[in-house]
N, C-alpha and C positions, 0 to 999 in steps of 0.2 A: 588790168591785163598784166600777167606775171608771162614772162619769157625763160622757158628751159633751155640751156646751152648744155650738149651734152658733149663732152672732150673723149676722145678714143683712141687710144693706142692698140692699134692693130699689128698682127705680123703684115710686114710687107710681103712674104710671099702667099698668104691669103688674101690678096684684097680682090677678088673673086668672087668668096666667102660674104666679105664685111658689104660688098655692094648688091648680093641677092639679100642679104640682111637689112637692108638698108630699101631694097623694094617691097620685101613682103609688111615694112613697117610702114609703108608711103600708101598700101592698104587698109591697113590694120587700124594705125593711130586715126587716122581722121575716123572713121565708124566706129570710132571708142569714145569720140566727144572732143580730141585735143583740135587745134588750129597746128597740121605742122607746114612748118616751112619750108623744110626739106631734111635730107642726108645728104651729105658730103664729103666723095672719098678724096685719097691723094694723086696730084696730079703732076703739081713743082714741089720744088723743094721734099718737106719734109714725106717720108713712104710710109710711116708709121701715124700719122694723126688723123682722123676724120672727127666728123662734128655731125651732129643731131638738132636740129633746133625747129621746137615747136614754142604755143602759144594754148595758154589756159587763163581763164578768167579769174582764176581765184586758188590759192591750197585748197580749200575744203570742193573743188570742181577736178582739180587735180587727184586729190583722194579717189574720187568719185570714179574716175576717166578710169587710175589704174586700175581699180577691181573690176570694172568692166575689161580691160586688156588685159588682166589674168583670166575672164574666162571668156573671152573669144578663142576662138580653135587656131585662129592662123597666128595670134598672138602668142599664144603657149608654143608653137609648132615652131614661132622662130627663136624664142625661149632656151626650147630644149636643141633646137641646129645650132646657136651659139656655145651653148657647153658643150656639146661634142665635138662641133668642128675646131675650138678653142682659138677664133680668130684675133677675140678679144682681150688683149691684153692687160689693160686697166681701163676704166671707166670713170670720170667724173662729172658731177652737175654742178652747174652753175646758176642760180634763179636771178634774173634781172627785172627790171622795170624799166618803160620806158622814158627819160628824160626831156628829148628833145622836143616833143608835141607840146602844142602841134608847129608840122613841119613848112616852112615859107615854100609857097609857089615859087618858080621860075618864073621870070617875066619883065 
């Protein structure tokens, strides 16, 4: 299981914008094949960071997942609302594995 971390720097007076963004994707991805975990706007601290973070089984499932999320309709639709509303200020991924597992009971 590979883990996407997706970093986002948003305008702080859009975060309006990045959090309908962030629901039409909480649609989207899971019906496109990915495990997500959520989106995450700002709440302390920093007004400009949010995070994205889903769960794929594999790159070559990853491949898979995105050409299907290029041709779903709500995927493209929020696609094209990100470059026009231009909430999105820079974009980075991050791919992890998990280390810890498995993880000890309390008890």
């Amino acid at each position: 299981m590979l883990t996407c971390i997706i970093r986002y720097h948003i305008d702080p007076a859009k975060k309006a914008q990045f959090e309908e963004y962030a629901r039409n994707w909480g649609q989207a991805i899971p019906r496109c094949g990915a495990d997500l975990v959520g989106y995450y706007a700002p709440h302390e601290g920093s007004s400009t960071l949010a995070y994205g973070i889903y769960n794929v089984g594999s790159l070559a499932e990853y491949e898979a997942y995105r050409a299907r999320l290029a041709r779903d309709p709500l995927g493209r639709e929020n696609y094209e609302f990100a470059q026009r509303e231009r909430f999105l200020l820079r974009e980075d991924r991050t791919w992890l594995r998990l280390a810890s597992a498995p993880h000890r009971q309390a008890g």
